[in-house]
OpenMM code with the backbone's topology and positions (N, CA, C; nanometers):
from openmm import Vec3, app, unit

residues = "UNK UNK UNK UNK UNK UNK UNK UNK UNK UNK UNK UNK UNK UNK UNK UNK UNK UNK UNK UNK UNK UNK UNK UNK UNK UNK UNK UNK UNK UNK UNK UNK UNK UNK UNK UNK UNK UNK UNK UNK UNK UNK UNK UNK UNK UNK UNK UNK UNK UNK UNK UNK UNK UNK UNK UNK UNK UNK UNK UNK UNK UNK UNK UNK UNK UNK UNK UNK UNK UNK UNK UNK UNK UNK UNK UNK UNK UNK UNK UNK UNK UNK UNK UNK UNK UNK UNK UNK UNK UNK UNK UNK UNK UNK UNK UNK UNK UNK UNK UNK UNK UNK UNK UNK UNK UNK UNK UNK UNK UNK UNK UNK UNK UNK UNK UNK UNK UNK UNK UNK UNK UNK UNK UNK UNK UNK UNK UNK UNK UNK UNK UNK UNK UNK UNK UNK UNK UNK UNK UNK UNK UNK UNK UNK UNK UNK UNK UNK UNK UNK UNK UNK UNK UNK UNK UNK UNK UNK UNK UNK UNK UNK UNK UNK UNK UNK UNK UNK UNK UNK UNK UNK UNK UNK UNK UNK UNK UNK".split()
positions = [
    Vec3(0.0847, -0.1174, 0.0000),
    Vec3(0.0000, 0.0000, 0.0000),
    Vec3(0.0890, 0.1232, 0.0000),
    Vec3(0.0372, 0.2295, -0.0953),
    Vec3(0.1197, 0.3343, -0.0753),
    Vec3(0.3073, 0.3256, -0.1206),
    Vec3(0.3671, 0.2394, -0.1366),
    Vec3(0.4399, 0.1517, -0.1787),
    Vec3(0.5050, 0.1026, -0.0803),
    Vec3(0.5049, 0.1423, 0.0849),
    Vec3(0.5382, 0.1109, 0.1647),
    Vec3(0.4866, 0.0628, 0.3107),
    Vec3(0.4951, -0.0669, 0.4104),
    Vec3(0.4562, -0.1212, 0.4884),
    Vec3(0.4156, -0.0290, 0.5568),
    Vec3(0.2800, -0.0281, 0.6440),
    Vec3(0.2087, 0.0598, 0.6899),
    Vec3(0.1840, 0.0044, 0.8819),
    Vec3(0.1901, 0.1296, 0.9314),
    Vec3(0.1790, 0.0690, 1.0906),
    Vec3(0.1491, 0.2042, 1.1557),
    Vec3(0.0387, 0.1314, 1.2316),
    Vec3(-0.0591, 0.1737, 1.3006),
    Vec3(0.0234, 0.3346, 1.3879),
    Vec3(0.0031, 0.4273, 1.4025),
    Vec3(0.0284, 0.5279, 1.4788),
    Vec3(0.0168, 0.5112, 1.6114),
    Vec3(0.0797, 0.5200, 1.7546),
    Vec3(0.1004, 0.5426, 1.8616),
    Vec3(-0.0011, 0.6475, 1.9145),
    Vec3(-0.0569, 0.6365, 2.0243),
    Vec3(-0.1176, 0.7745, 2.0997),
    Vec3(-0.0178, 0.9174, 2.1077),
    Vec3(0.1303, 0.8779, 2.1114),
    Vec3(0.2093, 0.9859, 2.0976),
    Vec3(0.2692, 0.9981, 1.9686),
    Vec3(0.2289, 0.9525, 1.9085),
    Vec3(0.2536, 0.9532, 1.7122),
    Vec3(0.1297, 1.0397, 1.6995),
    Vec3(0.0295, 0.9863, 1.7499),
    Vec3(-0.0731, 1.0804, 1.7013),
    Vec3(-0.1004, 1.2346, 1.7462),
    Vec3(-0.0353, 1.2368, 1.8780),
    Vec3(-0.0636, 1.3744, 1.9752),
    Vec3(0.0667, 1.4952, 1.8893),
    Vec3(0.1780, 1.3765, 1.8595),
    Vec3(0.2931, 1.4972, 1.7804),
    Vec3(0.2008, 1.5623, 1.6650),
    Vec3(0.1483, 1.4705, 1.5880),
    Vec3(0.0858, 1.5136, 1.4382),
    Vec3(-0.0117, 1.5683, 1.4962),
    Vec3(-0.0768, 1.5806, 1.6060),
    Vec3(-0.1579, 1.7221, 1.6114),
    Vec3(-0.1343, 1.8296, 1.6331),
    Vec3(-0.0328, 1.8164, 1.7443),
    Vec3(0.0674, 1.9265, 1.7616),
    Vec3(0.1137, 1.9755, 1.6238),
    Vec3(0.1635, 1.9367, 1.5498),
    Vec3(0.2003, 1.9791, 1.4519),
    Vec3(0.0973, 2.0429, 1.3263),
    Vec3(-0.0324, 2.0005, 1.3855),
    Vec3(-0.1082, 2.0732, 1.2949),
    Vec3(-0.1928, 2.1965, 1.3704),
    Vec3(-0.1701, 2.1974, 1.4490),
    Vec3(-0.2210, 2.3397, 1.5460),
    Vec3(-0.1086, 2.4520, 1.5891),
    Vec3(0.0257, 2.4317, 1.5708),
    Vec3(0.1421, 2.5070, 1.5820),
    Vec3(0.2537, 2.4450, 1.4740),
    Vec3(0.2196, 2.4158, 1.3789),
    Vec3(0.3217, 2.3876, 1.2954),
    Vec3(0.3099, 2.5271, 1.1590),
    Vec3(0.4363, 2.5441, 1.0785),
    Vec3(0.4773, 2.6042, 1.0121),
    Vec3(0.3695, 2.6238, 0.8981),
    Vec3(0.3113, 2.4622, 0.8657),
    Vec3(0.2127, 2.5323, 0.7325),
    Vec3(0.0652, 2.5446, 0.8045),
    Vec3(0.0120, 2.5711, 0.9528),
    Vec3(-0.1147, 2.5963, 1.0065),
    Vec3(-0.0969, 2.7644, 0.9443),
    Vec3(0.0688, 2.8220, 1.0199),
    Vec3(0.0784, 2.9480, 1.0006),
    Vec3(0.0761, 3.0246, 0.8797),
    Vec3(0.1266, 2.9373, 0.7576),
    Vec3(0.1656, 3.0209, 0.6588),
    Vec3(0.0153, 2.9988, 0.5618),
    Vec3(-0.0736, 2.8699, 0.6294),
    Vec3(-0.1959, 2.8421, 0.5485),
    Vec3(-0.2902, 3.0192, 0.6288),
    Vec3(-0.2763, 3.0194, 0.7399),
    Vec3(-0.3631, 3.1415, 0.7805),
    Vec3(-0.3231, 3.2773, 0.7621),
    Vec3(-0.1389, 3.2783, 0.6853),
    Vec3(-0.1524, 3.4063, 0.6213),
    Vec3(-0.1774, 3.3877, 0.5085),
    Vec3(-0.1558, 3.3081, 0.4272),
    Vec3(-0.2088, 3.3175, 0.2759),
    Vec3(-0.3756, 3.3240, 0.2552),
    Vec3(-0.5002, 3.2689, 0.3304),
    Vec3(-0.5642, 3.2661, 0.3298),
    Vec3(-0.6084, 3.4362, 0.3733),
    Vec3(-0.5697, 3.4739, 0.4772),
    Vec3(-0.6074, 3.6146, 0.5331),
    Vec3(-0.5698, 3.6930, 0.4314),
    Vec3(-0.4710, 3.6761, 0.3959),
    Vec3(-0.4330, 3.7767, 0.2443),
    Vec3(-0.4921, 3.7708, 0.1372),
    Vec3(-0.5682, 3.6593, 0.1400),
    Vec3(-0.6218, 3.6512, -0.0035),
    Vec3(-0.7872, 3.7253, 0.0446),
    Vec3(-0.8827, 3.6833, 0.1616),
    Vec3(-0.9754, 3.7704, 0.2003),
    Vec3(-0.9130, 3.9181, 0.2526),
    Vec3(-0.8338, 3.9664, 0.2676),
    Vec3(-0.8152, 4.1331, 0.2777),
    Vec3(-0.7725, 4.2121, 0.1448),
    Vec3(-0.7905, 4.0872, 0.0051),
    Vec3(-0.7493, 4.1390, -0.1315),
    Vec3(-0.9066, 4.1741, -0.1594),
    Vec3(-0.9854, 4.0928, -0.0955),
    Vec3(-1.1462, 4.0502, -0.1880),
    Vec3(-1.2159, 4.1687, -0.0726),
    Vec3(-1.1827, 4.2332, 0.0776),
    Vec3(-1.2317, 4.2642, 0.1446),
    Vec3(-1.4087, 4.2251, 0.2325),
    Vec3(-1.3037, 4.0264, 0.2410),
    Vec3(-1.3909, 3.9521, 0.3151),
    Vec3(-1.3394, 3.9261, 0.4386),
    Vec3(-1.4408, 3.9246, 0.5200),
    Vec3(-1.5727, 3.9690, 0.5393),
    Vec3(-1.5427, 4.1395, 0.5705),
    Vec3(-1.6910, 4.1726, 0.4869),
    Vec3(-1.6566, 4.3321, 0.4737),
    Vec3(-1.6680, 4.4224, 0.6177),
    Vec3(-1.6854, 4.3694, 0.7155),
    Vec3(-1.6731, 4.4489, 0.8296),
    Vec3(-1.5439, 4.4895, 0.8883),
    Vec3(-1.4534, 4.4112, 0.8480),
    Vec3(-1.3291, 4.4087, 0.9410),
    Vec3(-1.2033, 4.5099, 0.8544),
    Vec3(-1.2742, 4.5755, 0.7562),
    Vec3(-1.1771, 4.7020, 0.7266),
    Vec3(-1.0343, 4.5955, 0.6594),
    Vec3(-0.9757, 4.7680, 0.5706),
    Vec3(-0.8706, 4.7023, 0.5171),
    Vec3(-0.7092, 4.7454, 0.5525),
    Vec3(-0.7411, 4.7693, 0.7018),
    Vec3(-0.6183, 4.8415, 0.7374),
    Vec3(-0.5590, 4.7081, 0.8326),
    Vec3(-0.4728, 4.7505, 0.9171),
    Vec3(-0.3346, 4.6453, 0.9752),
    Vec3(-0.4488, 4.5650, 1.0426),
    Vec3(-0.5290, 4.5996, 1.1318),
    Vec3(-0.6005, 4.5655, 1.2393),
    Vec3(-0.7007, 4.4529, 1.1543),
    Vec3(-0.7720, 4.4943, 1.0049),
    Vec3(-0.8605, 4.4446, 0.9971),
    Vec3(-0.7297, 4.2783, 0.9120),
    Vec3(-0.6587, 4.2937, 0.8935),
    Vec3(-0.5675, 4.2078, 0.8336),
    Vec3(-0.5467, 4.0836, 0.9733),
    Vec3(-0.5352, 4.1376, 1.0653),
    Vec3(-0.5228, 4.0531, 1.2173),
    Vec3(-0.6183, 4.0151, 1.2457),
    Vec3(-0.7558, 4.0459, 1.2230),
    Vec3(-0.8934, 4.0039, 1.2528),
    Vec3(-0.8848, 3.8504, 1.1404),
    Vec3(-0.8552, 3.8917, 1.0416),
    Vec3(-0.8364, 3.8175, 0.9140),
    Vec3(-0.7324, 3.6864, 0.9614),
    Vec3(-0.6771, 3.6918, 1.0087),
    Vec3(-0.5651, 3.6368, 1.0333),
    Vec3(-0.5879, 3.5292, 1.1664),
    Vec3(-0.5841, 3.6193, 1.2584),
    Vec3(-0.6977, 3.5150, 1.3655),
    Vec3(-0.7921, 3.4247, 1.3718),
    Vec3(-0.8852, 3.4886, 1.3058),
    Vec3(-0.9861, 3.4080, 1.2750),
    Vec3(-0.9280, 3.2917, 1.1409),
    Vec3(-0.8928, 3.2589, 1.0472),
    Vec3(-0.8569, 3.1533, 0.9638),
    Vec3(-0.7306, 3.0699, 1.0455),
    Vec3(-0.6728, 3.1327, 1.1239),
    Vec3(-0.5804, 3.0173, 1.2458),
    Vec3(-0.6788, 2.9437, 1.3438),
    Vec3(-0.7810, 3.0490, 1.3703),
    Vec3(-0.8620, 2.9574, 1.4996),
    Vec3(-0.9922, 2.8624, 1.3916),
    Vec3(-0.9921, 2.8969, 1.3093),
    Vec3(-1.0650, 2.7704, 1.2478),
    Vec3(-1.0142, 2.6871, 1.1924),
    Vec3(-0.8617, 2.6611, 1.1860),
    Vec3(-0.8012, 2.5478, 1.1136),
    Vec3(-0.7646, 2.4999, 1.2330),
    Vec3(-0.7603, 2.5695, 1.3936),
    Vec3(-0.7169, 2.5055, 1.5287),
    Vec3(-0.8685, 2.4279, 1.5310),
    Vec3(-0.9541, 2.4636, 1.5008),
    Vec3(-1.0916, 2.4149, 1.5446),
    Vec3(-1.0930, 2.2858, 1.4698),
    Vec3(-1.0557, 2.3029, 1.3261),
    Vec3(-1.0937, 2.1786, 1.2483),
    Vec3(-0.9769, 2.0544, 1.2668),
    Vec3(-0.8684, 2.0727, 1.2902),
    Vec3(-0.7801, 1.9580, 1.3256),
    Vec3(-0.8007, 1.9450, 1.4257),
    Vec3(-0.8940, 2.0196, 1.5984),
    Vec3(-0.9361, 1.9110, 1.7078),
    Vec3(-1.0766, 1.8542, 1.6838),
    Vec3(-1.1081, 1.8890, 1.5675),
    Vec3(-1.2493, 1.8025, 1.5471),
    Vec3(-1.1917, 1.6753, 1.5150),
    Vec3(-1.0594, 1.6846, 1.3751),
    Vec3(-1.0241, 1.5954, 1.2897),
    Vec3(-0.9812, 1.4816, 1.3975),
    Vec3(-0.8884, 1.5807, 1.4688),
    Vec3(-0.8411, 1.4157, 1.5604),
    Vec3(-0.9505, 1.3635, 1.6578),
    Vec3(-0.9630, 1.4804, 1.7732),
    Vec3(-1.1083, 1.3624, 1.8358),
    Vec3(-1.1693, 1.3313, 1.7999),
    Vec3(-1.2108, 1.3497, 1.6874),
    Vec3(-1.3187, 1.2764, 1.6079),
    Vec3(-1.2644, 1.0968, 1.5586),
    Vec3(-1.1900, 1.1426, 1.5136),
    Vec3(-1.0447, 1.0081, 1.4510),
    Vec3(-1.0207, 0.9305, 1.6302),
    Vec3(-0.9999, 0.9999, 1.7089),
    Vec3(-0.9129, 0.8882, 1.8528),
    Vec3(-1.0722, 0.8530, 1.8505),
    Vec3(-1.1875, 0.8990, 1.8539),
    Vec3(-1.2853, 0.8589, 1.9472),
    Vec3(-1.3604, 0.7109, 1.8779),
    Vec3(-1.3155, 0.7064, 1.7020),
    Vec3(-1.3403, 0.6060, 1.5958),
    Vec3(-1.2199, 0.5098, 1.5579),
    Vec3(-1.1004, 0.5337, 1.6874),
    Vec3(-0.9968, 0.4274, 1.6383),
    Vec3(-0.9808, 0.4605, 1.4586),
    Vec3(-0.9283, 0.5879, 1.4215),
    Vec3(-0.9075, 0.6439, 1.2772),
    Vec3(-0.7703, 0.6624, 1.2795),
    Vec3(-0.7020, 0.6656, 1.1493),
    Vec3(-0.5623, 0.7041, 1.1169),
    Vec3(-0.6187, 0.8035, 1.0347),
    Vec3(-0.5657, 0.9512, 1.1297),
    Vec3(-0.5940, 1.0634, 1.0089),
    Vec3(-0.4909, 1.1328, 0.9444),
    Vec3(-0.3977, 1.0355, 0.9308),
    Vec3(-0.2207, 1.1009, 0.8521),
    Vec3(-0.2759, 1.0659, 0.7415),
    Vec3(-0.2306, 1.1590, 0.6375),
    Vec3(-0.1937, 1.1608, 0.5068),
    Vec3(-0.0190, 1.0974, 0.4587),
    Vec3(-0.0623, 1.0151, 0.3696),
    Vec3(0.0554, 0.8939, 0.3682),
    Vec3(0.0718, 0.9291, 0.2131),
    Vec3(0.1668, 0.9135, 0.1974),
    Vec3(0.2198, 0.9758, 0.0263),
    Vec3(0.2134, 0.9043, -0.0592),
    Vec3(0.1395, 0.8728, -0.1633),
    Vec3(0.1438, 0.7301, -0.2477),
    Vec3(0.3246, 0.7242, -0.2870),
    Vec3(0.3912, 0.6135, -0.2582),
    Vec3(0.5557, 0.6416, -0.2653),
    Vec3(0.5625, 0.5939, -0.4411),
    Vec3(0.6311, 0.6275, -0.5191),
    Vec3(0.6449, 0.5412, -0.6425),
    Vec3(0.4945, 0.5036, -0.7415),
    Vec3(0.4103, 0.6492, -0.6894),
    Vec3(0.2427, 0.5367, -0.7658),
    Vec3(0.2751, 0.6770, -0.9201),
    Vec3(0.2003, 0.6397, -0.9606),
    Vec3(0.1808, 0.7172, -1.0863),
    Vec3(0.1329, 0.7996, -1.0967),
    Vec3(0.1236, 0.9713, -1.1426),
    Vec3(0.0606, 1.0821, -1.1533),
    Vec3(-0.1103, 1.0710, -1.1037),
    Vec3(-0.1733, 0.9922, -1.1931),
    Vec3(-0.3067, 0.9306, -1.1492),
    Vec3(-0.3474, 0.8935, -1.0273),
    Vec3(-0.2521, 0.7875, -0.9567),
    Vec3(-0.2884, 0.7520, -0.8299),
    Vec3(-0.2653, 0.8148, -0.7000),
    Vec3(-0.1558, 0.8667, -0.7760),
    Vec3(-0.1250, 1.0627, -0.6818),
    Vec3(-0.2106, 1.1378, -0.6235),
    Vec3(-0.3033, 1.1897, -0.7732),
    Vec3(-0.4098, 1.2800, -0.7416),
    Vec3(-0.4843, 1.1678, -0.6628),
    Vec3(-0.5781, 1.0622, -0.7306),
    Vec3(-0.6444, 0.9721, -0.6150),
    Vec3(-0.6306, 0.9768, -0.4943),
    Vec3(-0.4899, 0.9711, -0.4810),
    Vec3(-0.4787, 0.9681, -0.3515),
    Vec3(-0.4945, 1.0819, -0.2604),
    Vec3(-0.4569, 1.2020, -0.3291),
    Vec3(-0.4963, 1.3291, -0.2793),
    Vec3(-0.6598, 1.3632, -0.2367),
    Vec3(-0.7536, 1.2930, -0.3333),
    Vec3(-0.8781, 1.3179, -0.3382),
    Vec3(-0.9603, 1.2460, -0.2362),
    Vec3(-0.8892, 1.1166, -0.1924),
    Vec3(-0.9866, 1.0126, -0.1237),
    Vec3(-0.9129, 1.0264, 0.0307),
    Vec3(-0.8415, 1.1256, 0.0185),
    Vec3(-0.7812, 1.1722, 0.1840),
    Vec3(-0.9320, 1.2453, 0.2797),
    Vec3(-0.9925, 1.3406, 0.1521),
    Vec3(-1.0880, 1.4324, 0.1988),
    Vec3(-1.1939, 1.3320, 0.2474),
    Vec3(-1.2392, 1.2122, 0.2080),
    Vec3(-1.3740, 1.1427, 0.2561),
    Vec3(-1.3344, 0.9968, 0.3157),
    Vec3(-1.2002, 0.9838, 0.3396),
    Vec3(-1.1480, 0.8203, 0.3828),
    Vec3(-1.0848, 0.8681, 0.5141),
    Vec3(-1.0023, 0.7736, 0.5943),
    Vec3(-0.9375, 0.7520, 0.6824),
    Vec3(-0.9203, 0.5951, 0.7071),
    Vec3(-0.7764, 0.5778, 0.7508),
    Vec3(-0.7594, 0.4451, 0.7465),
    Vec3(-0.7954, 0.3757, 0.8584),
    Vec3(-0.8153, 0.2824, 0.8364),
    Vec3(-0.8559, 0.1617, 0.9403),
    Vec3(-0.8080, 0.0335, 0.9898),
    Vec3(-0.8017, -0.0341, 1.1331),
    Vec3(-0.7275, -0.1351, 1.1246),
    Vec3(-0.5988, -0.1605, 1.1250),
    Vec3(-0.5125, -0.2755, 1.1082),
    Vec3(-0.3771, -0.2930, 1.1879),
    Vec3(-0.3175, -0.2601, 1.0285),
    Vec3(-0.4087, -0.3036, 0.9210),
    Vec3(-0.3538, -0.3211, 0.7674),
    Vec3(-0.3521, -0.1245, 0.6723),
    Vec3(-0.4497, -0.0503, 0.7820),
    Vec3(-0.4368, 0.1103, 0.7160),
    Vec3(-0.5178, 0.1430, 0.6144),
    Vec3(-0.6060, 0.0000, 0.6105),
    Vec3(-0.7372, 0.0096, 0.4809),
    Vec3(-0.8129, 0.1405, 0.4829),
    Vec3(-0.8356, 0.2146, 0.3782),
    Vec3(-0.9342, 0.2714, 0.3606),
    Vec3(-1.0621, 0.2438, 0.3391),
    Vec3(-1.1422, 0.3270, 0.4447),
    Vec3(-1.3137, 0.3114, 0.4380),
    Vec3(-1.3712, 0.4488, 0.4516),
    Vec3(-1.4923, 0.4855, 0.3938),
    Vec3(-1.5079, 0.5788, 0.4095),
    Vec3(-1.5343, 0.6328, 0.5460),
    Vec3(-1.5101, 0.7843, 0.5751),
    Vec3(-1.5159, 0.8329, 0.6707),
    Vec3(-1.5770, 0.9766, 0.7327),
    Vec3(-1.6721, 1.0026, 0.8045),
    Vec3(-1.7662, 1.1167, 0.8594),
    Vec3(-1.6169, 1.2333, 0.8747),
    Vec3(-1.5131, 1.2046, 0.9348),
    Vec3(-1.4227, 1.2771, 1.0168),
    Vec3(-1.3836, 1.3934, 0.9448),
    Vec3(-1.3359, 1.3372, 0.7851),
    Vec3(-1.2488, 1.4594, 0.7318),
    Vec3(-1.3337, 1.5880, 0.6812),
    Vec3(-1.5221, 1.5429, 0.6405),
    Vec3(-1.5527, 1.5951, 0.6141),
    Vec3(-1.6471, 1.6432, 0.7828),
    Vec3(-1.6498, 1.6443, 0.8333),
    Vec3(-1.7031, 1.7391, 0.9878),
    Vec3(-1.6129, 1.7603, 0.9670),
    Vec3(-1.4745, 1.7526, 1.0201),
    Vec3(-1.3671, 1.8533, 1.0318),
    Vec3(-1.3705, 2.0077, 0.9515),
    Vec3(-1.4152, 1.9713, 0.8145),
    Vec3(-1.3770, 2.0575, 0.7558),
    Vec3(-1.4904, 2.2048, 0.7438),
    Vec3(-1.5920, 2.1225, 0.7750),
    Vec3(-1.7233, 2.1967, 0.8025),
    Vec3(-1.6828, 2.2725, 0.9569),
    Vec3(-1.6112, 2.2316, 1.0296),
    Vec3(-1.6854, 2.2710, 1.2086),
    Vec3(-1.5913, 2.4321, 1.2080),
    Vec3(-1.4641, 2.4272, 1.1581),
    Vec3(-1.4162, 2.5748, 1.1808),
    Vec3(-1.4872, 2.7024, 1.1488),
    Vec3(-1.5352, 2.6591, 1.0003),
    Vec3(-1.6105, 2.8120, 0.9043),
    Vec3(-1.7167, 2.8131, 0.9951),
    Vec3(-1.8175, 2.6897, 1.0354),
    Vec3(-1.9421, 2.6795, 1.1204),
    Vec3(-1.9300, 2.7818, 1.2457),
    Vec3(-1.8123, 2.7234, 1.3086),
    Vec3(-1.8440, 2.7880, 1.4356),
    Vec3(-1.7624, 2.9378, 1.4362),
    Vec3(-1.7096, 2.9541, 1.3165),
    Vec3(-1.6776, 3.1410, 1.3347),
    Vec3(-1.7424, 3.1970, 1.2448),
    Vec3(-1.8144, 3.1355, 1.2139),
    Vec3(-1.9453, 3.2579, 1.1136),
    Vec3(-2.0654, 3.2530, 1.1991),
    Vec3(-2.0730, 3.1594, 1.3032),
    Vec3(-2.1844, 3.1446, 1.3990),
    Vec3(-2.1569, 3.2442, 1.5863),
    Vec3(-2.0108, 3.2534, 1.5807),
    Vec3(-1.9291, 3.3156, 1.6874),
    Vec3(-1.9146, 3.4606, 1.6209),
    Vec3(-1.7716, 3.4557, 1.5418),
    Vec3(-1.7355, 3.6478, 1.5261),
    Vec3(-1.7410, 3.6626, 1.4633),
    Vec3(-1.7746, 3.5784, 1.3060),
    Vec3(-1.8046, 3.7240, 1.2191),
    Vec3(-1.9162, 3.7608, 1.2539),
    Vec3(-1.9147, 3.9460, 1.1209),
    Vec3(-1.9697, 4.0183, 1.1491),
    Vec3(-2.1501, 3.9409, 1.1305),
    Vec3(-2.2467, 4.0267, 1.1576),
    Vec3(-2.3940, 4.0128, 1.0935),
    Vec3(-2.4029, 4.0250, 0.9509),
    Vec3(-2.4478, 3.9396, 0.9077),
    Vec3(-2.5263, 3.9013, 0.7982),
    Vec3(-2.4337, 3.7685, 0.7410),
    Vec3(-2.3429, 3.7235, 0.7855),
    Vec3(-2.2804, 3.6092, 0.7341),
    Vec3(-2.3345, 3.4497, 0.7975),
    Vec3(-2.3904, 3.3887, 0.7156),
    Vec3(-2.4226, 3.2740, 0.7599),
    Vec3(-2.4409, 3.1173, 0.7519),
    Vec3(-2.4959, 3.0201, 0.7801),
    Vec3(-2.4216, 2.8807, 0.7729),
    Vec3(-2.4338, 2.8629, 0.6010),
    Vec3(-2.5246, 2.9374, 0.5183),
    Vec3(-2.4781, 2.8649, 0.3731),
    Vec3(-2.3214, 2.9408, 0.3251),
    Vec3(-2.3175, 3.0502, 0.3882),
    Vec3(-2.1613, 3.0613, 0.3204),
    Vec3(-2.0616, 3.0207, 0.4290),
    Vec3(-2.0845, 2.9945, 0.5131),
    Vec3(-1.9490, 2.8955, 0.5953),
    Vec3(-1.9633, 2.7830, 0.4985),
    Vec3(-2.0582, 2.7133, 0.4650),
    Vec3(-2.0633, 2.6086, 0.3934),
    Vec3(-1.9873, 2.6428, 0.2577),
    Vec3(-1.9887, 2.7506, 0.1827),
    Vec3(-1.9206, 2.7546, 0.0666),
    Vec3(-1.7656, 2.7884, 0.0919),
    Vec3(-1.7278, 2.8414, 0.1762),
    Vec3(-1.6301, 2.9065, 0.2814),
    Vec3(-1.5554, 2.7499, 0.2754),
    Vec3(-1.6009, 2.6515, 0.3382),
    Vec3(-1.5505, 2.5297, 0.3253),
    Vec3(-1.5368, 2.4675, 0.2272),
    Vec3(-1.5957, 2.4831, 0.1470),
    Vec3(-1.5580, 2.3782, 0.0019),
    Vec3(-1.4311, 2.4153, -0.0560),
    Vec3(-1.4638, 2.5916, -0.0158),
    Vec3(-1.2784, 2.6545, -0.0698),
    Vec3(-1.1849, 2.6038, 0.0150),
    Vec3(-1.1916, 2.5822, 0.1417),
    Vec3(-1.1021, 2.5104, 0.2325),
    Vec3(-1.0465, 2.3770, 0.2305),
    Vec3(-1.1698, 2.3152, 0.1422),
    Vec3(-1.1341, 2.1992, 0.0903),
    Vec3(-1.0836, 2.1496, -0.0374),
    Vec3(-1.0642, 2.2870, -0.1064),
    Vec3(-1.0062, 2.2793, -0.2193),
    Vec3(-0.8511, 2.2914, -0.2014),
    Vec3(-0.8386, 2.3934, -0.0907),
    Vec3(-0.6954, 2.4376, -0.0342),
    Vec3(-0.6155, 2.2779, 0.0120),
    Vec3(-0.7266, 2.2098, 0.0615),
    Vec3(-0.6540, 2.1368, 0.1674),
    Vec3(-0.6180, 1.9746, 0.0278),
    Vec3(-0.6871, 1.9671, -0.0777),
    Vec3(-0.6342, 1.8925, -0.1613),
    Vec3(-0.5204, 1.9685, -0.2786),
    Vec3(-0.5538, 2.0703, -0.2525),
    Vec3(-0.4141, 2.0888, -0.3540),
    Vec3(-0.2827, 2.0845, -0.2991),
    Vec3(-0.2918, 2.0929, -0.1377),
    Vec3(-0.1793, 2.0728, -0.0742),
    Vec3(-0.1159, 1.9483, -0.0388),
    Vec3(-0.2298, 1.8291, -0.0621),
    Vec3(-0.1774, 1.7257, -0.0766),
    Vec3(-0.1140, 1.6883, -0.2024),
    Vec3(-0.1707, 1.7481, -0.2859),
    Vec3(-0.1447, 1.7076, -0.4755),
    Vec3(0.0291, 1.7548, -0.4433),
    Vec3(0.0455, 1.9010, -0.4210),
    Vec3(0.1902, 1.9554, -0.3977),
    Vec3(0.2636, 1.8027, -0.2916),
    Vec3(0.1988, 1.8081, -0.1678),
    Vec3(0.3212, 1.6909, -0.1158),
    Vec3(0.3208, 1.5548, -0.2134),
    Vec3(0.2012, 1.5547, -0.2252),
    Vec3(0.2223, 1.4273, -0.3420),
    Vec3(0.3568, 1.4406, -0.4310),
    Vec3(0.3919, 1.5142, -0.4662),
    Vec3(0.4769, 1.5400, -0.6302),
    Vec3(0.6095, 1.6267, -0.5533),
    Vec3(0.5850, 1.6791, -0.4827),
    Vec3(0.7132, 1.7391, -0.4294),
    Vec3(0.8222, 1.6866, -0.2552),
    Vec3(0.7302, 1.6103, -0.2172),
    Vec3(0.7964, 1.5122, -0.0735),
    Vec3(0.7831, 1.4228, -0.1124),
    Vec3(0.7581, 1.3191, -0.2351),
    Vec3(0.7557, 1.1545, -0.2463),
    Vec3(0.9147, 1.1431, -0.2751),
    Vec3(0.9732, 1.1779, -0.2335),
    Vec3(1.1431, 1.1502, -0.1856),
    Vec3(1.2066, 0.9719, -0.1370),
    Vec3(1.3011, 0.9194, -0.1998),
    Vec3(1.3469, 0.8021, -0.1583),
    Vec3(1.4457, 0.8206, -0.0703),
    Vec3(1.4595, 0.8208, 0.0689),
    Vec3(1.6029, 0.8689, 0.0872),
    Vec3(1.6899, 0.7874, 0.0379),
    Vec3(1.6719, 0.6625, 0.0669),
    Vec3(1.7916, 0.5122, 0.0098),
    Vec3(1.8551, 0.6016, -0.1359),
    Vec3(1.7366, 0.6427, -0.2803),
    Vec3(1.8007, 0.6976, -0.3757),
    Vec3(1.9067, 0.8074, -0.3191),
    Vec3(1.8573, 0.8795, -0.2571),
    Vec3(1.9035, 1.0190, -0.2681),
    Vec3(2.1000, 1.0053, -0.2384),
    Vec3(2.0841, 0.8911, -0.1132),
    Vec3(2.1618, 0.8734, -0.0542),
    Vec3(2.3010, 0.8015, -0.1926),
    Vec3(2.2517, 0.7301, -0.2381),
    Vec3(2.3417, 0.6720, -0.3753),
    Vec3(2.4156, 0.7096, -0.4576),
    Vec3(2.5156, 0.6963, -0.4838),
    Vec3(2.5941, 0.7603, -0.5803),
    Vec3(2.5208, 0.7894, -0.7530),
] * unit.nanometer
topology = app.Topology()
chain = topology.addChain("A")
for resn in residues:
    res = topology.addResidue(resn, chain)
    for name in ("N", "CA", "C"):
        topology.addAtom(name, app.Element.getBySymbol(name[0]), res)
């Protein structure tokens, strides 16, 4: 699978990879690129387009990607789920993207890492926009555009697999070789 033997994640395998998705490098650089791209469109229009309204911007798309990876994992520990993204090693352009695509509605299962479908990735991805268009944004924003709000989030979050797909499927053994 994946081209390489697969094994089950640890409770502290799993607590690092959350850690790492609530204070890691691409939570941060996903919530400035995202804030930058709503203070280009001047969304949501309450929060102004000066420094302050850029930090409103900014806050809020960190605390909903903090929201949606503790949905992702308690949701995942509470269903015995593997919610790592595993790199197809050696698969073909095709099974790449596949694999990028069936991250968003699968999670693995079992001692073997089978995929079945799964509730997790998609609540996850719904509960951040949900609960800050229902919390701080401004008035008049509401659950059908958190809902569209998310589909863009979920567009973000497969193209970033497509990128690790094609740019981290690394051998070290090759690299290492003359």
């Amino acid at each position: 699978m994946n081209g390489r033997p697969y094994s089950r994640p640890t409770r502290q395998q799993n607590f690092k990879a959350y850690e790492h998705e609530i204070i890691g490098p691409r939570v941060f650089l996903g919530a400035a690129m995202r804030s930058g791209i709503e203070q280009a469109r001047t969304v949501p229009t309450g929060w102004g387009q000066d420094f302050p309204g850029y930090g409103q911007r900014y806050g809020s798309a960190y605390a909903e990607m903090v929201i949606d990876s503790s949905v992702r994992f308690g949701l995942a520990a509470a269903l015995h789920e593997d919610t790592r993204y595993i790199i197809c090693h050696k698969c073909s352009a095709g099974a790449k993207f596949k694999n990028a695509a069936l991250a968003e509605v699968t999670n693995r299962h079992g001692v073997d890492g089978r995929r079945e479908f799964s509730v997790v990735p998609i609540v996850a991805n719904f509960s951040g926009p949900l609960v800050a268009y229902s919390a701080w944004y401004p008035p008049g924003y509401d659950a059908g555009m958190a809902a569209k709000h998310s589909s863009l989030g979920l567009m973000f979050r497969f193209g970033g697999h497509v990128v690790r797909e094609f740019l981290f499927d690394r051998d070290p053994k090759a690299a290492s070789q003359p």
